[in-house]
N, CA, C and O atoms as a Maestro MAE file, in Angstrom:
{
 s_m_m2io_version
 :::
 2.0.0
}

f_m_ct {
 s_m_title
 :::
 protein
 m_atom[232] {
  # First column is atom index #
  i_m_mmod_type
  r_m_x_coord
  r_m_y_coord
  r_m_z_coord
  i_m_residue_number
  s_m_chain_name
  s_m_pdb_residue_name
  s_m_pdb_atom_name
  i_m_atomic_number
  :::
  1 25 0.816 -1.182 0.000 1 A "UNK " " N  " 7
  2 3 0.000 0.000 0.000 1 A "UNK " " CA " 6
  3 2 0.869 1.259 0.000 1 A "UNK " " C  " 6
  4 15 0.335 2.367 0.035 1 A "UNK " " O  " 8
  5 25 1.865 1.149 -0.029 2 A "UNK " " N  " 7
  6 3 3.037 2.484 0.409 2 A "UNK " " CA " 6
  7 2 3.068 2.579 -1.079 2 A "UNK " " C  " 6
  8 15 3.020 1.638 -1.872 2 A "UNK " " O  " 8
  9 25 3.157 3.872 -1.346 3 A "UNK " " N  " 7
  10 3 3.668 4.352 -2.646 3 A "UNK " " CA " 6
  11 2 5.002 5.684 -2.506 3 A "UNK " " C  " 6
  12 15 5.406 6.459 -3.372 3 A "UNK " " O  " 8
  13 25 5.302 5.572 -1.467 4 A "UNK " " N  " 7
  14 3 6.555 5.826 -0.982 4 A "UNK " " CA " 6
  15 2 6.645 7.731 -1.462 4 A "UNK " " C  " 6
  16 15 7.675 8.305 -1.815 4 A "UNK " " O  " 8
  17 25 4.825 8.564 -1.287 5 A "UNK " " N  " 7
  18 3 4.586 9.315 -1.185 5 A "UNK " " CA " 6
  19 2 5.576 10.712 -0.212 5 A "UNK " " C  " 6
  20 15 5.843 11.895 -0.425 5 A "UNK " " O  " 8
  21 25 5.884 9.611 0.994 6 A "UNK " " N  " 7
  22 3 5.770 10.389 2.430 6 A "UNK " " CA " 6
  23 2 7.323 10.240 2.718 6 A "UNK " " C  " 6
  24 15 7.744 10.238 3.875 6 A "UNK " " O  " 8
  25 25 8.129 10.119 1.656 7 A "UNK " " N  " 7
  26 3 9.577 10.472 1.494 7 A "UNK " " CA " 6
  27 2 9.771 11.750 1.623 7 A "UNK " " C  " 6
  28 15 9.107 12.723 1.265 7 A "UNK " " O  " 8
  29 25 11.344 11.569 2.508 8 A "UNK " " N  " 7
  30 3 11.724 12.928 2.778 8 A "UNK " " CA " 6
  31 2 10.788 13.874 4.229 8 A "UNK " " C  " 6
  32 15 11.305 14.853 4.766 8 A "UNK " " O  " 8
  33 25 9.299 13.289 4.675 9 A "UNK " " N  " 7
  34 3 8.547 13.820 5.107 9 A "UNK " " CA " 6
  35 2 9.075 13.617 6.968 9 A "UNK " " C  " 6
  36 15 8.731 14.314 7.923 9 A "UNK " " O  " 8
  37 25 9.795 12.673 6.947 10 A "UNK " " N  " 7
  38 3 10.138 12.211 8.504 10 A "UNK " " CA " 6
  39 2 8.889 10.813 8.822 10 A "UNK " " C  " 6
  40 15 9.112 9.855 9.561 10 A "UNK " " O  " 8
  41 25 7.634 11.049 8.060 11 A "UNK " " N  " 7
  42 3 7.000 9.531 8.285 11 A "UNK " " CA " 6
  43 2 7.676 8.926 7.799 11 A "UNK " " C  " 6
  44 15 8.449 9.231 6.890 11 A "UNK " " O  " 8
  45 25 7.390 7.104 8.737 12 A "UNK " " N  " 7
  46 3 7.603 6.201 8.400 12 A "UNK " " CA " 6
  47 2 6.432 5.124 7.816 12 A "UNK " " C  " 6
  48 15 5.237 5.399 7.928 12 A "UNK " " O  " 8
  49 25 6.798 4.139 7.319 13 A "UNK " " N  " 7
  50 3 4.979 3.072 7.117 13 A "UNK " " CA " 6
  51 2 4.874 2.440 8.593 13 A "UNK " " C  " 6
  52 15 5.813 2.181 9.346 13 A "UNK " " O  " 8
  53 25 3.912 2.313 8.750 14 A "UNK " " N  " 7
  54 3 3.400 1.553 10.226 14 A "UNK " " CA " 6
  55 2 2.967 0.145 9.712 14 A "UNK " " C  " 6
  56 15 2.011 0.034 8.944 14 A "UNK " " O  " 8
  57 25 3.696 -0.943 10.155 15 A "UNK " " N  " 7
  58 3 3.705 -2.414 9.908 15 A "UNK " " CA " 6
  59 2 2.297 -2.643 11.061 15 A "UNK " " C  " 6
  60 15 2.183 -2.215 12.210 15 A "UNK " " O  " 8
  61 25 1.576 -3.271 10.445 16 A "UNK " " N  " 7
  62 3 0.733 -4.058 11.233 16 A "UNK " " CA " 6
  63 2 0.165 -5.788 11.497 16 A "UNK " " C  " 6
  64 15 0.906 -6.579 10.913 16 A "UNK " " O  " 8
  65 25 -0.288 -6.050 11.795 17 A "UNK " " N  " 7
  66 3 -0.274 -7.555 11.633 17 A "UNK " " CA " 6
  67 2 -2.032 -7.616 12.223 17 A "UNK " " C  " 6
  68 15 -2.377 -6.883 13.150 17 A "UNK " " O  " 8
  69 25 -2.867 -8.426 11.654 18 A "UNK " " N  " 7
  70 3 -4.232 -8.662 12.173 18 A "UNK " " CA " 6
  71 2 -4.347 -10.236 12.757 18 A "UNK " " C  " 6
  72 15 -4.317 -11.199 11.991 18 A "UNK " " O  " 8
  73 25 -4.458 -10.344 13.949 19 A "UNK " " N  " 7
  74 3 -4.387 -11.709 14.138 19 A "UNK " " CA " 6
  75 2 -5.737 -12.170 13.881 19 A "UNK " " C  " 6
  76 15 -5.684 -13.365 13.589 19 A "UNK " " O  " 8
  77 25 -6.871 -11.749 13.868 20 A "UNK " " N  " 7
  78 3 -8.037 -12.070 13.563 20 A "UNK " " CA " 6
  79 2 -8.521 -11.882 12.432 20 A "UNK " " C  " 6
  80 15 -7.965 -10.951 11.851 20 A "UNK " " O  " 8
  81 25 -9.619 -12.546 11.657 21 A "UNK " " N  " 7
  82 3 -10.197 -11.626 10.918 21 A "UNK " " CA " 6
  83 2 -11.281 -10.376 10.867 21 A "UNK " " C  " 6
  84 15 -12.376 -10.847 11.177 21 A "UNK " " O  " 8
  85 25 -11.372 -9.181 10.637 22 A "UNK " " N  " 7
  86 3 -12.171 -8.305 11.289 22 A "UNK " " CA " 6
  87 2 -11.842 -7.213 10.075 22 A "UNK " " C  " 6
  88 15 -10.971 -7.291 9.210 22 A "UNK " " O  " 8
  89 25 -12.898 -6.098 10.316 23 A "UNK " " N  " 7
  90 3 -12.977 -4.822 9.356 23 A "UNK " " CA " 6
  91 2 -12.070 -3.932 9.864 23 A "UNK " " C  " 6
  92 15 -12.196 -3.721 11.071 23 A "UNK " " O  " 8
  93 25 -11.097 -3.285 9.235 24 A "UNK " " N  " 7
  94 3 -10.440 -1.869 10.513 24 A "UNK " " CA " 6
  95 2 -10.187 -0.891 9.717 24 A "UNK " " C  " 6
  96 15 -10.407 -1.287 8.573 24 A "UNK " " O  " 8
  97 25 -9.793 0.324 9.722 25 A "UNK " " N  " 7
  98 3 -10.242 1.558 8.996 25 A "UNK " " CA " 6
  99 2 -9.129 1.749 9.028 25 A "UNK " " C  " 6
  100 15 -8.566 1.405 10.067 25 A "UNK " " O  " 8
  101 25 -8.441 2.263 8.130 26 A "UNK " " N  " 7
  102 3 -6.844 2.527 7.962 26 A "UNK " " CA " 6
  103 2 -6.514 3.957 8.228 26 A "UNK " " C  " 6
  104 15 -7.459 4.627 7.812 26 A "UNK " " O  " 8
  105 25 -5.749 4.583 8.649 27 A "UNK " " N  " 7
  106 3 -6.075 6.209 8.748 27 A "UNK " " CA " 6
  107 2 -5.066 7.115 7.546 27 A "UNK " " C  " 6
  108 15 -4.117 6.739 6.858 27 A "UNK " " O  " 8
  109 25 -5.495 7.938 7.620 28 A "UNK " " N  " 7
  110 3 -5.147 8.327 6.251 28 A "UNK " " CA " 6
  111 2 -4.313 9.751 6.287 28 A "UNK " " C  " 6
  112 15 -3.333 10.057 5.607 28 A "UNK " " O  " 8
  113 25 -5.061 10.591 7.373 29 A "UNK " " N  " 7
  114 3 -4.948 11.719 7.541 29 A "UNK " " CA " 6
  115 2 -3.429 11.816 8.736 29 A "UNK " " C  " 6
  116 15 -2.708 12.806 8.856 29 A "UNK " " O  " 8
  117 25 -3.374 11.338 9.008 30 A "UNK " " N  " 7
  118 3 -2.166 11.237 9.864 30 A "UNK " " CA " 6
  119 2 -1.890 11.791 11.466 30 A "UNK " " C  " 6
  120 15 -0.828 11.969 12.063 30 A "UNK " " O  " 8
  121 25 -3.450 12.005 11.939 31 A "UNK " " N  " 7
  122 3 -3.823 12.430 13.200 31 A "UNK " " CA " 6
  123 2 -4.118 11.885 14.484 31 A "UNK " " C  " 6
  124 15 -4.190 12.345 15.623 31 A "UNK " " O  " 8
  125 25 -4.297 10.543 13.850 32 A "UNK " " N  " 7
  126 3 -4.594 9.510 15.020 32 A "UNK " " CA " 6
  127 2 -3.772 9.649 16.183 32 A "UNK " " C  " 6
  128 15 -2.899 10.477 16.442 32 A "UNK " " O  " 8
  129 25 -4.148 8.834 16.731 33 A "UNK " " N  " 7
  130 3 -3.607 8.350 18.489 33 A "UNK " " CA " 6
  131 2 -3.297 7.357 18.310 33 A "UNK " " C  " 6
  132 15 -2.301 6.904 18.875 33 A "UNK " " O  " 8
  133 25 -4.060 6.613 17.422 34 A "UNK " " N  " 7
  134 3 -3.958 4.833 17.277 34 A "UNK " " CA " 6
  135 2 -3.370 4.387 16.230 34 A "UNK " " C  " 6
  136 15 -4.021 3.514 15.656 34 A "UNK " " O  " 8
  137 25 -2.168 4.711 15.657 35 A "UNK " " N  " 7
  138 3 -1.528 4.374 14.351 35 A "UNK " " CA " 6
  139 2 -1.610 3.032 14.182 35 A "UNK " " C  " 6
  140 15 -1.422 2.562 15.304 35 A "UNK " " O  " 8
  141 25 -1.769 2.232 13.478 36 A "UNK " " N  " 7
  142 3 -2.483 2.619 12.137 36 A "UNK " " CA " 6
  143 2 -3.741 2.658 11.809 36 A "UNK " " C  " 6
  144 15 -4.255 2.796 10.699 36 A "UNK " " O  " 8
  145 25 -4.219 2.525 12.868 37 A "UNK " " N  " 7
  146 3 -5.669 2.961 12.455 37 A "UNK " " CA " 6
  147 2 -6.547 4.640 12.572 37 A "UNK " " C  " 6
  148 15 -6.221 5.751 12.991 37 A "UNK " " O  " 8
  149 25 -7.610 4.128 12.034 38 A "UNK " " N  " 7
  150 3 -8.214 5.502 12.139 38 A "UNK " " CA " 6
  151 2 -8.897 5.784 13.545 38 A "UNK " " C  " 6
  152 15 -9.248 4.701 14.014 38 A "UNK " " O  " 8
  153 25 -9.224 6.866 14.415 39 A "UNK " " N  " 7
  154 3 -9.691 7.364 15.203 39 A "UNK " " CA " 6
  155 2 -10.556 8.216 15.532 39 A "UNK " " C  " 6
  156 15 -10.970 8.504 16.655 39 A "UNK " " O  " 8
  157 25 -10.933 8.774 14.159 40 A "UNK " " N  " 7
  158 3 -11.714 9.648 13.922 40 A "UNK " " CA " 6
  159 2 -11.454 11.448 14.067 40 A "UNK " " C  " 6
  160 15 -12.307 12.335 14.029 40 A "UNK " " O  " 8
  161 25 -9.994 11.561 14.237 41 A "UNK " " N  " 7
  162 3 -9.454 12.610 14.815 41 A "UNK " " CA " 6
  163 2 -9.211 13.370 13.679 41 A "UNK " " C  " 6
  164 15 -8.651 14.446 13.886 41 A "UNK " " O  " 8
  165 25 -9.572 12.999 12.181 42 A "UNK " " N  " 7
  166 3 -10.166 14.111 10.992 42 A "UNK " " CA " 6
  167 2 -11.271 14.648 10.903 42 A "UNK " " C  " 6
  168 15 -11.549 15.323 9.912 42 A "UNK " " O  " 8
  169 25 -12.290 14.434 12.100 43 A "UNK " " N  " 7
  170 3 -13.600 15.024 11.701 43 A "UNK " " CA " 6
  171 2 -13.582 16.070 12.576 43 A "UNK " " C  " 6
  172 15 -14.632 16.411 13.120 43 A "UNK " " O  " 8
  173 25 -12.291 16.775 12.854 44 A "UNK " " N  " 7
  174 3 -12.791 18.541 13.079 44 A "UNK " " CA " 6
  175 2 -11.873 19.070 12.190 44 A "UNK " " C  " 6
  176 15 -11.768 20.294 12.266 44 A "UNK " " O  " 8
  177 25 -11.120 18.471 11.304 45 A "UNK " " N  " 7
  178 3 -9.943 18.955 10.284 45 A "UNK " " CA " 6
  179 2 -10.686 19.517 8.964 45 A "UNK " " C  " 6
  180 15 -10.136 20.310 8.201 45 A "UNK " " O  " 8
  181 25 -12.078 18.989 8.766 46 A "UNK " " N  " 7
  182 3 -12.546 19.015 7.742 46 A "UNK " " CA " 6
  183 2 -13.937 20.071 7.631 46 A "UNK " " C  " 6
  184 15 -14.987 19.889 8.248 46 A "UNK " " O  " 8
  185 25 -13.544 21.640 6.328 47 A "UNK " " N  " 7
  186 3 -13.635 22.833 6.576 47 A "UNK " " CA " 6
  187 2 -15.298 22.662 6.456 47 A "UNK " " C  " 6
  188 15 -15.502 21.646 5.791 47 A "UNK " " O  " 8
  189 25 -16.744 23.378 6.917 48 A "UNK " " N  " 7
  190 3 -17.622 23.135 6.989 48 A "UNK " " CA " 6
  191 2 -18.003 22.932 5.646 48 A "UNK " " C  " 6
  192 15 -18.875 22.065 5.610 48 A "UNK " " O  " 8
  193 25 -17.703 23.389 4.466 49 A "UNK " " N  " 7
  194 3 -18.431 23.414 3.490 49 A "UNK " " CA " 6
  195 2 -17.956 22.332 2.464 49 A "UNK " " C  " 6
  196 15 -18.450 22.291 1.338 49 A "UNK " " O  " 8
  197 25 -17.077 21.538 2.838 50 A "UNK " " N  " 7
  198 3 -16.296 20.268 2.436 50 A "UNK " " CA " 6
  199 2 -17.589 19.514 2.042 50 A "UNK " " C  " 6
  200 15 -18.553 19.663 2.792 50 A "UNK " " O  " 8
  201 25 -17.733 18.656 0.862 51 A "UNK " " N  " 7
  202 3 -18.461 17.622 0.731 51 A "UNK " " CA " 6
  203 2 -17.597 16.435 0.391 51 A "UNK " " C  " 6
  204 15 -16.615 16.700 -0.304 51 A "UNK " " O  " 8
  205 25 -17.764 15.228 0.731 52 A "UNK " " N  " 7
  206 3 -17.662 13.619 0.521 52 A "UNK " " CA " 6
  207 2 -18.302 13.640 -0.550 52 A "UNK " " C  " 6
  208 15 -19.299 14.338 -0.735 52 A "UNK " " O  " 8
  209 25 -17.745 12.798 -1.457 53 A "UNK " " N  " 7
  210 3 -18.085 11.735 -2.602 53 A "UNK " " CA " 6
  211 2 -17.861 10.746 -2.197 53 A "UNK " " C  " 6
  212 15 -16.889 10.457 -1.498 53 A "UNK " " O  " 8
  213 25 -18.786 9.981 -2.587 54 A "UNK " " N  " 7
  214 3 -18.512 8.500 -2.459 54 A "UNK " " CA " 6
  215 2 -18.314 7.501 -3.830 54 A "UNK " " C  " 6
  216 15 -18.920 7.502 -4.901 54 A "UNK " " O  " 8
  217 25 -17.312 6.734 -3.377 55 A "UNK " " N  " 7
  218 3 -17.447 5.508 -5.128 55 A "UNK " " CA " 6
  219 2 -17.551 4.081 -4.951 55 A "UNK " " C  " 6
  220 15 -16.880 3.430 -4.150 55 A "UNK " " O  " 8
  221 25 -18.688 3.492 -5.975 56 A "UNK " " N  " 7
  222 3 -18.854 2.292 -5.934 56 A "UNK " " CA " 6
  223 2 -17.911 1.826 -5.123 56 A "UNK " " C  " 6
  224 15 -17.006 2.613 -4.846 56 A "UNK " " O  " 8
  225 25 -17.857 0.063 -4.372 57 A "UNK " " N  " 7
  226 3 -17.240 -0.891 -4.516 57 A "UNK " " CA " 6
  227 2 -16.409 -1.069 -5.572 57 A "UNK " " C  " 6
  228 15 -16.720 -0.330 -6.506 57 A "UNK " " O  " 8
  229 25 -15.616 -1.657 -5.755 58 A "UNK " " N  " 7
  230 3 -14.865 -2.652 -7.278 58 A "UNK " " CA " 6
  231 2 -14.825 -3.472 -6.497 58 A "UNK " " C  " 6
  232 15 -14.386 -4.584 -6.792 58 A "UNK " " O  " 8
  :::
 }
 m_bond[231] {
  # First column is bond index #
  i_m_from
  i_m_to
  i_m_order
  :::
  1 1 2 1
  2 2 3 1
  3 3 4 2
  4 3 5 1
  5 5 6 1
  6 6 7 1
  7 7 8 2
  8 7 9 1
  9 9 10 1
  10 10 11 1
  11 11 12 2
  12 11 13 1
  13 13 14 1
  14 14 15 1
  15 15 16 2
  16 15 17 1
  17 17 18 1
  18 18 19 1
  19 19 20 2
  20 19 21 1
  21 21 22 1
  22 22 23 1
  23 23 24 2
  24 23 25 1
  25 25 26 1
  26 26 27 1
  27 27 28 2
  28 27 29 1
  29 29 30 1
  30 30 31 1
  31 31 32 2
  32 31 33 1
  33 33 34 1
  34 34 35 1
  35 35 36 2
  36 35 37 1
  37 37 38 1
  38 38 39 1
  39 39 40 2
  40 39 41 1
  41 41 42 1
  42 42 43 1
  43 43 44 2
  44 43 45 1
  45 45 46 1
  46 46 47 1
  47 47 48 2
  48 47 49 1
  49 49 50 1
  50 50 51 1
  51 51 52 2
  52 51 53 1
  53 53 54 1
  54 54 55 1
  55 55 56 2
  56 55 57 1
  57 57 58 1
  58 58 59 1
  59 59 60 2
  60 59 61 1
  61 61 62 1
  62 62 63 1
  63 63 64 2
  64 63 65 1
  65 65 66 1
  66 66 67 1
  67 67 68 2
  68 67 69 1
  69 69 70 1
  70 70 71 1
  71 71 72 2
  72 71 73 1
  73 73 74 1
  74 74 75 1
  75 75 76 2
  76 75 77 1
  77 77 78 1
  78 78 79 1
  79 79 80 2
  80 79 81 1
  81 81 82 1
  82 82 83 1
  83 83 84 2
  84 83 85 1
  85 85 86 1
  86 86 87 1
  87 87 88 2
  88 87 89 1
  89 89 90 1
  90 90 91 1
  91 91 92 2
  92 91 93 1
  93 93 94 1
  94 94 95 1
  95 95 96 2
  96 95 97 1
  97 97 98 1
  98 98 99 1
  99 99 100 2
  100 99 101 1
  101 101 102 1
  102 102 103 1
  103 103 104 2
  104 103 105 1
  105 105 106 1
  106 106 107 1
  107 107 108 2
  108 107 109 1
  109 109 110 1
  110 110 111 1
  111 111 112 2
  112 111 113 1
  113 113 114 1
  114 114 115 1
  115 115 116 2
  116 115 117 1
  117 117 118 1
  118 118 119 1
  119 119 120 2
  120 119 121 1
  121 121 122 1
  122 122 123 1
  123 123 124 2
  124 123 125 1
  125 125 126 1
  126 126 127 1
  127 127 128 2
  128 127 129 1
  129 129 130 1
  130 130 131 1
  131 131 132 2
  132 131 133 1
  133 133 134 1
  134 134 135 1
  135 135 136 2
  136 135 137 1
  137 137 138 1
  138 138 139 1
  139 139 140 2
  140 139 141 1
  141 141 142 1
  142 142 143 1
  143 143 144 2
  144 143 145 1
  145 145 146 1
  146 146 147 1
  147 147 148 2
  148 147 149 1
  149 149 150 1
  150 150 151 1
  151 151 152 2
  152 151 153 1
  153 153 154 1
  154 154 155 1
  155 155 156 2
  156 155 157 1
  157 157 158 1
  158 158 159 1
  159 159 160 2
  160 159 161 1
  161 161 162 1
  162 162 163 1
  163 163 164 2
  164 163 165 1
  165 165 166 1
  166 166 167 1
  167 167 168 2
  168 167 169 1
  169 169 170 1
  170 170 171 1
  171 171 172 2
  172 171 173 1
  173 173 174 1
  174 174 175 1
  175 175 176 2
  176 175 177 1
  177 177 178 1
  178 178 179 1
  179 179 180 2
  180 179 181 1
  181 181 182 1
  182 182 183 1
  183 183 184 2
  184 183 185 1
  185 185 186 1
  186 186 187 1
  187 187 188 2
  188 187 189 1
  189 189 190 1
  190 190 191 1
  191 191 192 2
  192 191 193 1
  193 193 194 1
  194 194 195 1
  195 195 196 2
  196 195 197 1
  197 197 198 1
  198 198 199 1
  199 199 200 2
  200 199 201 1
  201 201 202 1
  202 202 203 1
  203 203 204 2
  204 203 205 1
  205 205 206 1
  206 206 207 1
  207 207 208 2
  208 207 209 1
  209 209 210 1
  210 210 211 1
  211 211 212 2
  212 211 213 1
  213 213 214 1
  214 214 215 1
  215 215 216 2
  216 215 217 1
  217 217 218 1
  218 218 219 1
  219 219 220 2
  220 219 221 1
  221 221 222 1
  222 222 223 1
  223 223 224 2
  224 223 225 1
  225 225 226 1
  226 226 227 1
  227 227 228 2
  228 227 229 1
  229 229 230 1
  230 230 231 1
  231 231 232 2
  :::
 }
}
């Protein structure tokens, strides 16, 4: 999943391992508490008049 974007930036990739099987939300924005997951700690980052798109499945 690294496309080796975040060069030069001081991030690193966060290795994870799932011992179960289960759904988990990857985080994206880089704000979390809980690396690597998401926390929800982008939903005051995002300016009021911002809209979501959404796209099919593939």
């Amino acid at each position: 999943m690294c496309d080796g974007e975040h060069t030069g930036t001081g991030l690193r990739s966060k290795k994870f391992i799932l011992t179960e099987r289960c759904t988990v939300r990857l985080c994206n924005c880089k704000h979390t508490q809980t690396p690597p997951f998401c926390d929800g700690s982008h939903v005051g980052m995002v300016p009021p008049d911002f809209t979501f798109t959404t796209h099919p499945a593939v």
